[in-house]
N, C-alpha and C positions, 0 to 999 in steps of 0.2 A: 504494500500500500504506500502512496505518494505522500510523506506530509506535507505540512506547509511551510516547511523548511528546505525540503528537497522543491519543491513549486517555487521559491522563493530563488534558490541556487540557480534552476533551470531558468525560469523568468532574466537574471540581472545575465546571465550567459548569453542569453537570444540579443537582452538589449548592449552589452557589451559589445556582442558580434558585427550585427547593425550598422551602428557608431563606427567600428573598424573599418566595413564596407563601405559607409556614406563621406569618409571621412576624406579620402582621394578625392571623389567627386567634388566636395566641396570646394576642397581647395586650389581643382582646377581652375577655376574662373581668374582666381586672383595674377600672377605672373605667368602670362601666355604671350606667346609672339604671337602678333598679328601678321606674320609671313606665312604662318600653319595655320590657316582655320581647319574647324575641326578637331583636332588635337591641340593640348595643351602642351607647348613645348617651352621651357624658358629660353628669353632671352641668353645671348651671350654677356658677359663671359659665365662659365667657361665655355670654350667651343664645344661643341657637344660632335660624336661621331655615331652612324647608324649603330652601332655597335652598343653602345650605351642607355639606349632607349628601346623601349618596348614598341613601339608605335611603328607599323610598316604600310605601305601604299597608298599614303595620306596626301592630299591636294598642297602642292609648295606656289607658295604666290613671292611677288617680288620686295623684299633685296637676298631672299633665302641666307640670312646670315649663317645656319650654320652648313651650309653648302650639301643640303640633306638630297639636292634635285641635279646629282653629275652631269645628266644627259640633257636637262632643258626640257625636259617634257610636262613638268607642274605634277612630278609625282614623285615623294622624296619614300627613301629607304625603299628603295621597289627589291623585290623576291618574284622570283618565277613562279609564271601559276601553277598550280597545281593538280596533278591529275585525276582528285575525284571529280574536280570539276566545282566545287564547296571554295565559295569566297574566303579569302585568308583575312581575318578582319585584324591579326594583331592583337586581339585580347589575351591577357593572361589569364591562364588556369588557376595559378596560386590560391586566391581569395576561395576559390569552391571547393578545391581541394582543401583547403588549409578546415574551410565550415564545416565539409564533410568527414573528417578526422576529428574533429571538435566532437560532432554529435554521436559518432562512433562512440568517441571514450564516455563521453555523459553516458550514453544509452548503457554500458558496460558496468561501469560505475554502479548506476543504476540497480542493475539486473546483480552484483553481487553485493549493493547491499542489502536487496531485499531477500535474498538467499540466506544471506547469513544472517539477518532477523527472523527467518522463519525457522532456522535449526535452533533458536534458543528457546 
C-alpha cells in the first residue's frame, strides 16, 4: 500500500523532473543569435564548432558568426540523410532516457519496499 509519504516522495520527483525538462526550454529564449533562428545558439565568443552542439540541419541566416553554414547553402551542421528515410531532427535522447531510468528505480524502490513491509 502507497502512503502518503511514498505519494508525497513520488509527487516532488515528477515535479523535480519537470522543472529539469522545462528548465532548457526556458532559458533558450534569453542568449540566442539571431543568425540561427530556430535554435538557440549563443553568441560568440566562444566560437563554437558543429562538434560542440547538439543542434544539426538548422536554417543559418546572415553574418553566420560561428561559420556553422561551410557550403552557403543557409543550413548549418548538415549530416547526410539518412536511410530510413525519418527526418534527423537533432534532438537529444538524454532527458527521456535519463526520466525513464528515474521511474524504473522509483517503480523498484517501490515494489521492494512494499515487499519487505509485507514479510513483517
Amino acid at each position: 500500500m502507497i502512503t502518503r509519504a511514498w505519494l508525497a516522495v513520488i509527487a516532488t520527483m515528477v515535479v523535480f523532473l519537470l522543472c529539469a525538462l522545462m528548465l532548457p526550454l526556458l532559458a533558450r529564449q534569453d542568449d540566442c543569435d539571431a543568425a540561427y533562428p530556430g535554435v538557440c545558439i549563443p553568441p560568440p565568443p566562444p566560437d563554437l564548432d558543429c562538434s560542440q552542439i547538439r543542434e544539426r540541419n538548422f536554417k543559418v541566416e546572415a553574418p553566420d558568426p560561428h561559420h556553422f553554414d561551410r557550403d552557403g547553402d543557409g543550413v548549418g551542421c548538415e549530416e547526410p540523410t539518412r536511410t530510413s528515410g525519418l527526418p534527423f531532427t537533432g534532438a537529444s535522447t538524454v532527458p527521456l532516457l535519463a526520466s525513464g531510468l528515474l521511474l524504473v528505480a522509483v517503480g523498484a524502490l517501490m515494489v521492494w519496499r512494499s515487499r519487505s513491509h509485507a514479510e513483517r
